[in-house]
N, C-alpha and C positions, 0 to 999 in steps of 0.2 A: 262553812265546811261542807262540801257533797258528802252525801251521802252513801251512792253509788257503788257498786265493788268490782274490782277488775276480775280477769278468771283467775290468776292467782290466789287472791285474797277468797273466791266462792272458793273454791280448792282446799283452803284454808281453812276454812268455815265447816266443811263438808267432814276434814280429820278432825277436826276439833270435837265435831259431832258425834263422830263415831268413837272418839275416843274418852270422852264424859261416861257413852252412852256405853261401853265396857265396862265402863268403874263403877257405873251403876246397877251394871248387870252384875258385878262381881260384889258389888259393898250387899246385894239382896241375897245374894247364896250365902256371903258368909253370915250376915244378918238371920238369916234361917238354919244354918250349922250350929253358929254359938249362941243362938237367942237371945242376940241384943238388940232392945228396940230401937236405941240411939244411933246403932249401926244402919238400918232399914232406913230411917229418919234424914240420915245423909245422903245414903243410896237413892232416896225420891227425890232430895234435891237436887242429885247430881244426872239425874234423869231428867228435871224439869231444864238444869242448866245446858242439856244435850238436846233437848226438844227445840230451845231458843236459837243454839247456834247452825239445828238443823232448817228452821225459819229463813234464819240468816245467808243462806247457803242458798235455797233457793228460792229467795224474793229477790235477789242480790242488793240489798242495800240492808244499813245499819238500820236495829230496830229503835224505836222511839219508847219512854218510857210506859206510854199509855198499853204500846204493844207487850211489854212484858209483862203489863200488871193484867189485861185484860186478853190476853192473843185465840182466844173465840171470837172478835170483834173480827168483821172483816173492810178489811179496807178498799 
């Protein structure tokens, strides 16, 4: 299977990224309104999941597992 991503699919990639990366900006506000830490806790991963698809957006191809667990590695 390529890998590869068309401009659609980076386009794709690109809202996707921007729109984790809202809900992570919004789960830390309300995370610091209602002080819950479980709320913060999701909000970082949904930040981390917004980091990955902004990767993905512009390397234009699908990451590899090592890329997610390690993505300071540079390739």
């Amino acid at each position: 299977m390529p890998t590869g991503l068309s401009r659609v699919s980076r386009v794709a990639a690109a809202a996707l990224a921007l729109i984790w990366a809202g809900a992570g900006a919004a789960g830390l506000v309300a995370a610091y309104f209602y002080e819950r830490w479980v709320i913060a806790a999701v909000a970082l991963l949904a930040l981390w999941y917004a980091f990955l698809w902004a990767r993905v957006a512009a390397r234009g191809r699908l990451l590899n597992w090592s890329d997610v667990a390690m993505p300071w590695r540079a390739r």
